[in-house]
C-alpha positions, 0 to 999 in steps of 0.5 A, a space after each residue: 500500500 503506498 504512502 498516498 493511499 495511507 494519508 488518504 485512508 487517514 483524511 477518510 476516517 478523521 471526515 467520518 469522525 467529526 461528522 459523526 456526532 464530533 470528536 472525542 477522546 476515544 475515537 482520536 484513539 481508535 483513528 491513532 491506533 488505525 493508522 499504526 496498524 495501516 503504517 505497519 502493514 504497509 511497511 510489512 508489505 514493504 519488506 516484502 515486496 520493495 526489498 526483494 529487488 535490493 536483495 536481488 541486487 545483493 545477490 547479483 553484484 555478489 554473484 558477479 564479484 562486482 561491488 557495483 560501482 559502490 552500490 554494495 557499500 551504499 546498500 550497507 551505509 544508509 539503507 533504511 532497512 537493517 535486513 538489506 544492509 545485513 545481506 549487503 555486509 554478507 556479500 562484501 564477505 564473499 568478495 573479500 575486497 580489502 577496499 571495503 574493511 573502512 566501511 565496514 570497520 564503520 558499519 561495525 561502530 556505528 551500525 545500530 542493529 546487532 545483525 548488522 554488526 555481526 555481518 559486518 565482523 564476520 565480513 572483516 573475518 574473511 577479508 583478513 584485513 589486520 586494521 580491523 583488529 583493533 575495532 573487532 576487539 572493542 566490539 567484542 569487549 563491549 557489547 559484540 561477544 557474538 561467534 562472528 568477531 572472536 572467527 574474525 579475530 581467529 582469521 586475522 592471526 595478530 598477536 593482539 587478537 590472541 591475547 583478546 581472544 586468551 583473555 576471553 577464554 581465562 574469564 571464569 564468566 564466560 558462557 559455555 557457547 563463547 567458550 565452544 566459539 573460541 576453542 574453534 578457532 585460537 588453535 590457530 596460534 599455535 601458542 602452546 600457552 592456551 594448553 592448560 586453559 584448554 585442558 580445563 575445558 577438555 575435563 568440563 561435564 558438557 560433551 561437546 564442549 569436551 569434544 570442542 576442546 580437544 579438537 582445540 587441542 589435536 589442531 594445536 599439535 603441542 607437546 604439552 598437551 601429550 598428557 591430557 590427550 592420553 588420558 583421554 583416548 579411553 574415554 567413553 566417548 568414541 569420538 574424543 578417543 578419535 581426536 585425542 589419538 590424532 593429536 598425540 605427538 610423542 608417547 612418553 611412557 611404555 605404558 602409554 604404547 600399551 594403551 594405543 596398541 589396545 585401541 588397534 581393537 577398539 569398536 569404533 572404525 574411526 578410533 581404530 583408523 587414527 590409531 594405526 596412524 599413530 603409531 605410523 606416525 609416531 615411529 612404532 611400525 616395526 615394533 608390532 606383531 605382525 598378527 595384531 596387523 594383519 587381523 584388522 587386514 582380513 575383515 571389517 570396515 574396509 577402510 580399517 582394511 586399507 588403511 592397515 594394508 598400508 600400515 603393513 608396508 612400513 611395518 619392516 616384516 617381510 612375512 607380511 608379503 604373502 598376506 599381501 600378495 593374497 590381496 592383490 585379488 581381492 574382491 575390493 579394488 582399494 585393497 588391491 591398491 593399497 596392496 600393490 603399494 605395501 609390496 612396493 614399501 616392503 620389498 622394493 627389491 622384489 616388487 618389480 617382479 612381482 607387480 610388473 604384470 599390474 602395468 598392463 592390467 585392464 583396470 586403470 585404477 591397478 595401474 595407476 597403483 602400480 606406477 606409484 609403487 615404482 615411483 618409490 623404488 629408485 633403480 633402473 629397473 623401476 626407470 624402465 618399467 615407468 618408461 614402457 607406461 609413458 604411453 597408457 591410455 588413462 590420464 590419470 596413469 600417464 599424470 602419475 608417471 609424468 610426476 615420477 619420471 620428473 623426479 628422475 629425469 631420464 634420457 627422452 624425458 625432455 621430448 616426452 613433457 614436450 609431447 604431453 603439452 600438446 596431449 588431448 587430455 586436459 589433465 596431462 597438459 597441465 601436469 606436463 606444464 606444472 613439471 616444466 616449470 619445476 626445472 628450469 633447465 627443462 623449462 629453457 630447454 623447450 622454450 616455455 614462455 614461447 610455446 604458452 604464448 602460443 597455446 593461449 593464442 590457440 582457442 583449443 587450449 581453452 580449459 580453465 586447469 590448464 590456463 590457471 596452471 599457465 599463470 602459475 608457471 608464467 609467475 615462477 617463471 618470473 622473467 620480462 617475457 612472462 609479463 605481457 602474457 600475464 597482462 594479457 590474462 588479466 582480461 581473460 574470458 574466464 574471471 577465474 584465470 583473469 583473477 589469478 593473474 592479476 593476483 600473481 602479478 600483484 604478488 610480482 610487481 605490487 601493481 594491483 590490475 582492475 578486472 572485469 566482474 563474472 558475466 553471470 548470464 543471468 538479468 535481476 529477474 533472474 535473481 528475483 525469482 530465485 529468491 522468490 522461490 525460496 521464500 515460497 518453500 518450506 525446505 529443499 530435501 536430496 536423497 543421495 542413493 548410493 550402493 550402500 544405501 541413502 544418505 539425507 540431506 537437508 539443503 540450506 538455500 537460504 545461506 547458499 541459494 546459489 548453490 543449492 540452486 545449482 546442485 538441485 538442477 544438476 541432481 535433477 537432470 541426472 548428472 551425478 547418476 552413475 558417478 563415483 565417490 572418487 575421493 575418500 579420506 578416512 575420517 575427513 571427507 568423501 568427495 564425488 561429483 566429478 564426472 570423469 570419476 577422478 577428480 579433474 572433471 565438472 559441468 563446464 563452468 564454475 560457479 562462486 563461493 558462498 561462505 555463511 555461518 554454518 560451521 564444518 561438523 559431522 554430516 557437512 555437505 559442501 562445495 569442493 574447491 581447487 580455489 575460491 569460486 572453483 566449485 561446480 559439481 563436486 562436493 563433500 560430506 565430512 566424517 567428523 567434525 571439520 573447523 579449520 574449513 570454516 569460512 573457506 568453503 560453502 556449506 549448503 546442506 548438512 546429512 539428517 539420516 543416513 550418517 552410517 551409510 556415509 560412514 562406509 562408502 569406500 572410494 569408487 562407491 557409486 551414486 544411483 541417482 539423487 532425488 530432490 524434494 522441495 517440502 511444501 
């Protein structure tokens, strides 16, 4: 309803009261209370419908990386309405211009509504800029103890934000949340003097403060803390066991050796996957029985499995090689791999014999296995053995070849990286091009700044890898000639390599480059009607249907429209039936969504990061990256609990059923089909 109508409605009704028997206290009440209700309903209506335009332009500039010509800091300035200025403050945190830290240094001073505030911290956060942390730490002294400043002091580093966020952390008063907030991110530091306040909370009666804690703990990676975490790896919760295990740095005592070989039986997967790693790690392989091995190698989760397989390798015992042989015809293909790389570990002597008939085996996967394998064995055996594969069909083979013969350098290699740069395969022209430039004997010897120029000339050579991977060579390079073409990158079609080039110029020459914003493709309509759709549903539902069963996911557009916008439309023309999670790391992440099941692939076209408050825990869906704006179709689901990815990848969903069947994917697992329910 607009303004004249209101004032019109106003005049109406006064008429009516005064010739209605005259003016009365009563009836200038029912008049006054009248207009507040027709004053509030318009500005509802307002809010509604006026805004959404302002918020699709948020969205739009956001989207584009552009801050509009100052439209963005204006929206975020003097808009009239706090939720407008809130969305303007979140999209300056997904650009990350340092050019914005005055405004919202400003925003953050003297902005009356908290949200707002707190946008603005989490956006200095992001931006990183080290003139915030003054100002971010007199907000959180005063009236700003909210999660956003204390991530924004974490991600800023300086040692006046540690002491702010120590002092907090000491403060007898402090609420358990604030408490959680700060343990997430002052690892960080890396000040083994946070140790003892840590360990206080590590012994606290709420589990996840617990849980929090010795996350804090593990991440700071601190001698110190050697005794609190053994302690702990008995506790009754088995994630803490799981953490306090990864953390351990040393193992002091015998008796603490005992304790962490009787995790090796422990009933949690992960417990018993940190445990092998640990004593991998901290230098105890080839003390162990064999037997207490090779039990978690025959049966169970198959993550155990391989990652005991791998454990066998540098366990220093050759009786192990007859197990390992057996498994080189197992029914999985991960134990096939990790067994053809222990043999390798084990008996380097042997293994070419024993794996050469692998070089020629029809599943790329063995192959790739194996041409790792002779990577680790030095000799001329092995130096051969790679040279016959130079010329498997798979790029992934030839790409793990290229990075072994690099470290080798034998005769005809020079002529071989000369042929991968001109290799249909976008995968192998870029390795070659990344190992060119390691040598620059290599690098001179095939001219490489000549042949750059003349492939960036050439519209084949258009894929987004390669051409990143042209700046990052061009860069370490750093010779007069490589500067023109990394000028001329800086108005590159694509905003991803247009972007990294004037980066790494910066980096060179200190010379900062405009560039020009994403073409998106999509008109401000376009975004309104997004955003209209949102507010119309009740929720947004997928259904990952895998061959061990279904993983729920519930999708967050209202903190990432663009992303689940984009994953719902991939989902629904069925471009990830058939795909593989083509990437898990054990108690980290499972990763899928690449079509070429091996990480290199996607849809054709990249789409930007949009960071939000959502913090990495245990069932996190998100956008898997190789650089901001770098997503497409790949995407993660965490094992566990993940904070130090906060603020640098989108979280648009999170898992709701169907964590124990996250729990067992095995890399090369298939997805069926996703399904998507929009809720009414």
């Amino acid at each position: 309803m607009g303004r004249e109508a209101i004032k019109s409605i106003k005049y109406i009704l006064l008429i009516f009261l005064i010739f209605n028997k005259g003016i009365t206290m009563y009836k200038i009440l029912i008049v006054f209370c009248f207009v507040i209700f027709i004053t509030m309903t318009s500005a509802f209506t307002k809010s509604a419908e006026e805004y959404l335009t302002e918020r699709a332009t948020i969205l739009m500039l956001e989207d584009q990386r552009s801050l509009g010509d100052g439209k963005l800091v204006k929206l975020l300035r003097d808009h009239e309405n706090p939720s407008v200025r809130q969305r303007a403050a979140l999209a300056l945190a997904r650009i990350q211009d340092k050019e914005t830290a005055p405004d919202l240094i400003s925003a953050l001073q003297t902005d009356l509504e908290e949200n707002v505030k707190r946008d603005a911290a989490f956006a200095l956060g992001q931006i990183r800029d080290s003139s915030a942390v003054q100002p971010l730490i007199d907000y959180l002294n005063s009236e700003g103890l909210h999660w956003e400043t204390i991530d924004a002091l974490g991600k800023i580093g300086t040692d006046p934000a540690f002491f702010a966020l120590f002092q907090l952390l000491s403060d007898p008063k402090i609420s358990k949340k604030r408490a959680q907030d700060v343990m997430r991110v002052i690892w960080k530091f890396k000040k083994g003097s946070v140790v003892p306040l840590v360990t206080r909370y590590a012994k606290n009666n709420d589990i996840q403060t617990r849980r929090i804690a010795i996350y804090c703990l593990m991440r700071l990676r601190d001698p110190s803390a050697n005794d609190i975490l053994f302690k702990l790896i008995e506790d009754k919760d088995s994630y803490i066991r799981s953490l306090a295990v990864a953390g351990l740095q040393s193992i002091g005592k015998l008796e603490n050796l005992k304790k962490l070989k009787k995790l090796l039986k422990d009933e949690d997967y992960q417990v018993q996957i940190n445990a092998i790693r640990a004593l991998r790690r901290l230098g105890f392989a080839n003390i162990l029985k064999i037997d207490q091995i090779l039990e978690l190698t025959e049966k169970g989760d198959t993550n155990v499995r391989v990652t005991a397989i791998d454990f066998l390798g540098d366990i220093g015992n050759e009786a192990a090689v007859p197990y390992l042989v057996s498994y080189l015809n197992d029914s999985n293909v991960r134990v096939e791999q990790a067994a053809i790389l222990a043999i390798g570990k084990l008996i380097p002597k042997k293994a070419p014999n024993f794996l050469a008939s692998f070089a020629s085996h029809p599943d790329w996967r063995l192959r790739d296995a194996t041409a790792e394998a002779f990577q680790q064995i030095e000799g001329d055996d092995t130096t051969q053995l790679l040279m016959a594969m130079a010329e498997d069909s798979n790029p992934m083979v030839q790409a793990t070849i290229l990075t072994a013969l690099s470290q080798r350098q034998p005769q005809g290699f020079a002529d071989i990286i000369a042929e991968r740069l001109d290799h249909p395969d976008p995968l192998v022209r870029t390795i070659a091009l990344g190992i060119s430039a390691e040598f620059p004997e290599l690098a001179d010897s095939l001219r490489l700044t000549s042949i750059l120029e003349k492939k960036y000339a050439d519209p084949i050579w258009r894929d987004v890898d390669f051409l990143r991977e042209t700046v990052d060579v061009l860069a370490k390079l750093n010779a007069d000639s490589t500067f023109s073409l990394l000028k001329k990158m800086t108005k590159d079609e694509n905003y991803i390599v247009r972007r990294q080039a004037a980066d790494r110029l910066f980096e060179l020459t200190g010379d900062r480059v405009e560039i020009a914003p994403v073409q998106t493709g999509k008109s401000l309509i376009d975004y309104e009607n997004l955003l209209a759709a949102n507010k119309d549903s009740r929720g947004v539902r997928a259904d990952i249907i895998t061959t061990r069963g279904t993983i729920r996911l519930q999708l967050f557009p209202e903190e990432a429209c663009l992303t689940v916008h984009n994953f719902v439309t991939l989902a629904q023309k069925g471009y990830y039936d058939g795909v593989n999670f083509h990437r898990v790391a054990q108690n980290f992440v499972i990763q899928a969504g690449c079509p070429l099941g091996n990480g290199w692939g996607g849809p054709g076209y990249t789409i930007r990061c949009e960071i939000n408050h959502r913090h990495c825990e245990r069932g996190a869906v998100g956008m898997a990256l190789s650089g901001k704006d770098t997503g497409g179709s790949q995407f993660f689901i965490t094992h566990s609990p993940q904070y130090h990815l906060d603020g640098g990848y989108t979280i648009f969903g999170e898992v709701v059923e169907g964590m124990d069947t996250v729990d067992q994917i095995v890399q090369y697992d298939i997805i069926e089909t996703i399904k998507i329910k929009f809720l009414d």
